[in-house]
Structures are given as C-alpha cells and as structure tokens.
C-alpha positions as CSV (number, residue, x, y, z in Angstrom):
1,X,-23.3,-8.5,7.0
2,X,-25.7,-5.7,7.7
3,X,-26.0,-2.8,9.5
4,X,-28.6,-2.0,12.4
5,X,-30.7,-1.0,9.3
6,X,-30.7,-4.1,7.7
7,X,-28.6,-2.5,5.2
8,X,-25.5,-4.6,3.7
9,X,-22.9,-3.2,6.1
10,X,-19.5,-0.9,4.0
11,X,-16.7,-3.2,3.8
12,X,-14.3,-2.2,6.2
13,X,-11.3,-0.2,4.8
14,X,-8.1,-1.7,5.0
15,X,-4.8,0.7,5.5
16,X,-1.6,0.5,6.0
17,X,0.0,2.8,9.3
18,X,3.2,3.1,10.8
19,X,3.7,1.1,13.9
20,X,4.0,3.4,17.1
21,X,4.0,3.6,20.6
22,X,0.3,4.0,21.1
23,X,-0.2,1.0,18.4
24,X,3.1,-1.3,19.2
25,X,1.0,-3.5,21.7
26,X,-1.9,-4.3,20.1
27,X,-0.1,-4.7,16.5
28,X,2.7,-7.0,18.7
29,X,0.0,-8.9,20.5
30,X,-1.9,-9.8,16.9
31,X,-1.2,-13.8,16.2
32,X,-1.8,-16.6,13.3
33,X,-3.6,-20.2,14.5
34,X,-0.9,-22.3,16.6
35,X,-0.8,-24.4,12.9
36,X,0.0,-21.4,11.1
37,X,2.8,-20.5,13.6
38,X,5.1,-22.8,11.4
39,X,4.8,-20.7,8.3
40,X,4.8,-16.8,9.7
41,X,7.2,-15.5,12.2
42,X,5.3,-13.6,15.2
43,X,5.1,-9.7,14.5
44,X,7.9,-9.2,17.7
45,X,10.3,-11.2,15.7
46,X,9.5,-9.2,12.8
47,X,10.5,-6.3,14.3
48,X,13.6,-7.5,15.7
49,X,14.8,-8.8,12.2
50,X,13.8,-5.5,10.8
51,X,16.0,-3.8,13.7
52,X,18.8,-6.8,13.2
53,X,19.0,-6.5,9.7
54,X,19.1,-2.9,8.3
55,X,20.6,-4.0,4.7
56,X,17.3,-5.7,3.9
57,X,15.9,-2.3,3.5
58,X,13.0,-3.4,6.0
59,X,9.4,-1.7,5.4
60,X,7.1,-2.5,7.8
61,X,3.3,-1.2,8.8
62,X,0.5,-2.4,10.7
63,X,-2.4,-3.3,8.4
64,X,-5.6,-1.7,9.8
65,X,-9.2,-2.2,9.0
66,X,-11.0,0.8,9.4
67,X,-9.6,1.7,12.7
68,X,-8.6,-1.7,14.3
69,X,-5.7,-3.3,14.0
70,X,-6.0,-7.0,11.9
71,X,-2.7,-7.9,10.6
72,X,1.3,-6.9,10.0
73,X,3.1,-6.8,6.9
74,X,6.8,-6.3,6.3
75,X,8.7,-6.0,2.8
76,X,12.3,-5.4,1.5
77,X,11.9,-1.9,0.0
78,X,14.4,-2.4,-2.6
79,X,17.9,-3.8,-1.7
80,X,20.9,-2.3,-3.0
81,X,23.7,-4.5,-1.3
82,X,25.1,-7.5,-3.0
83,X,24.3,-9.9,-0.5
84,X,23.2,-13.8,-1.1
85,X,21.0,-14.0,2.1
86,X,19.0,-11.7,1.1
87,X,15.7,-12.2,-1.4
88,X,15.4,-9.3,-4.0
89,X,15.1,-6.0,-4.3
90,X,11.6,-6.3,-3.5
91,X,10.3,-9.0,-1.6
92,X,7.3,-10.0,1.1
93,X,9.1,-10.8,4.0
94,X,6.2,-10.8,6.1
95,X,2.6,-11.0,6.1
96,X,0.5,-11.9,8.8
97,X,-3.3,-11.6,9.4
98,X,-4.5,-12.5,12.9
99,X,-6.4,-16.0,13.0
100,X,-10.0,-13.5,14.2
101,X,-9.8,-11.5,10.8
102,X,-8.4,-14.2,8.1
103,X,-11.1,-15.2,4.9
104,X,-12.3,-11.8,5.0
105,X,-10.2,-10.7,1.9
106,X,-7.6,-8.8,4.6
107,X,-4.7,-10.9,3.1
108,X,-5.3,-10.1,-0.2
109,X,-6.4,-6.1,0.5
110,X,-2.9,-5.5,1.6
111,X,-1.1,-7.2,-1.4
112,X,-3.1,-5.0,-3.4
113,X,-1.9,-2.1,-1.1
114,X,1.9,-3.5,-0.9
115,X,2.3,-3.9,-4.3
116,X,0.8,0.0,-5.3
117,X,3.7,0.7,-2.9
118,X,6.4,-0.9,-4.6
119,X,4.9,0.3,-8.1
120,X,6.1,3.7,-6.8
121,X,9.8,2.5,-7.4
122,X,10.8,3.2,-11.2
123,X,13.4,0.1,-10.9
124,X,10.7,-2.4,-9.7
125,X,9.6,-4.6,-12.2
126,X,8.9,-7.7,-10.0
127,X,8.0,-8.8,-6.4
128,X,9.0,-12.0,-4.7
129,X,7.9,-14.3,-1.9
130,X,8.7,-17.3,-0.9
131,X,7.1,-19.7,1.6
132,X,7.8,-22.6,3.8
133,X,6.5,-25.8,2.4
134,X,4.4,-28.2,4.3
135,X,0.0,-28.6,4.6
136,X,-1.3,-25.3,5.3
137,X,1.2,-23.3,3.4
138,X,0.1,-19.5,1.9
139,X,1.4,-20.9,-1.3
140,X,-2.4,-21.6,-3.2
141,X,-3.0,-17.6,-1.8
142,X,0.3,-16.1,-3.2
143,X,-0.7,-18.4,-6.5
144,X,-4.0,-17.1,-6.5
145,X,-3.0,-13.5,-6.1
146,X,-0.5,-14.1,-9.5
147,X,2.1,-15.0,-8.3
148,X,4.4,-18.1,-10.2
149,X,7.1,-20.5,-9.1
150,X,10.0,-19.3,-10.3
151,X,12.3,-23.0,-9.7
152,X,14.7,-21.2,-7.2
153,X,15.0,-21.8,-3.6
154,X,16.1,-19.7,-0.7
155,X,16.9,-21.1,1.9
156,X,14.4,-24.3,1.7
157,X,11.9,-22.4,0.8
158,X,10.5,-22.0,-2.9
159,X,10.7,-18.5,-4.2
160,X,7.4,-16.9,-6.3
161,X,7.3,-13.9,-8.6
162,X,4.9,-11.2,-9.6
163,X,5.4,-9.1,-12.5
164,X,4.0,-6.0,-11.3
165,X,3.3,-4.9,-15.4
166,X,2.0,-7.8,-16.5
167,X,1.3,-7.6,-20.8
C-alpha cells in the first residue's frame, strides 16, 4: 500500500478503547463471514454475557485501527470465584475481527495488546483460550501466536495456553 505519494503507506495503528455511546453502534454492528459465525459469538451477545455474567471478571474494548473501528475483544481479567464454568483467571473469551479487516495482522495486533494488559497483573503467569472445533477454526492462529494444547476441554471445546514469560 502506498500513499498518494507513492510512498509505502504507515501501518495503521491498532488500539484498544472503551466501548461507548458514540462507538456502541458501529463496534455492535462489526461481524465475522457467515462461516465464521459458528466459531465467534456476535459482539451484542458479547456484551450481554459480559452484563449476564459479572463473576467472569469481563474486560471488554473495541479494537480500533487508527480511528476506525475493525474488531472486539473481550477477556476474563482475572477470576477470583471458585467456579467450574468458568475458564481461568485469565482467559480470551472473545475476539472478533470484522470479515472487511481480517489478514491484515489485526488479529494478532491485539493479542499482542491483550496480553501486555494481562502482563500488568503480578499473579498472571498464563493466558488461556479455547476454541470450537470444526474447518475454519482460529486454532492454527492461536497456535501460531504460541499458544499449546493443553489436553483439557471446557465445555467441548479444547483449551490452549500461553505462558506469558516464556524461558
């Protein structure tokens, strides 16, 4: 890409930012490919989990490239209840990059972002995810980013793991 100097165009930068009134809309109306809808929930039902489920310590932003809005991302910011349905402490409970900005490194901009965030805990050693299995799964992206299999399941779906100080 270039700019309208034939110069190679600044990559965009990718933030995280609170979810608003003025942003809700656009952040809410932000979707994966109709094949993709199997794997992510939608960013409305997001929020209505985070709302519905307060124990889970829900984190959530918008994730922004430069100033537009591309994607959503939502964590458990470290759990303290002893509670089985939960994944834990810290744990990528969402992440969703709209089908017009994915393979532009978005996805993996924000783990590097989520994961600085989580650093910021003294008691986080690791992160989890886990993913719904079937063609098309984020599991080759969460593997690529470092994540490993760990051999437990949640729910169906395979838990990973990051160790967020790796030797």
């Amino acid at each position: 890409m270039t700019d309208s100097h034939g110069r190679p165009a600044a990559a965009p930068v990718v933030s995280l930012r609170e979810i608003t009134d003025e942003n809700r809309a656009a952040v809410e109306a932000l979707a994966v490919t109709d094949e993709q809808d199997y794997f992510v929930a939608t960013v409305t039902q997001s929020l209505k989990d985070a709302e519905d489920y307060p124990d889970a310590k829900p984190w959530y932003r918008a994730v922004y490239a430069d100033d537009k809005p591309v994607g959503f991302v939502m964590i458990s910011d470290g759990i303290t209840v002893d509670d089985p349905t939960y994944v834990g402490p810290y744990y990528l409970w969402r992440l969703l990059i709209d089908h017009r900005f994915q393979g532009r490194g978005y996805g993996t901009a924000t783990l590097d972002l989520i994961v600085e965030h989580v650093r910021t805990h003294p008691d986080a050693r690791t992160f989890l995810v886990s993913h719904v299995v079937g063609p098309g799964s984020p599991v080759t992206f969460y593997q690529q980013y470092g994540f490993a299999l760990t051999g437990e399941v949640h729910d169906g779906e395979p838990i990973l793991e990051l160790d967020l100080y790796p030797a």
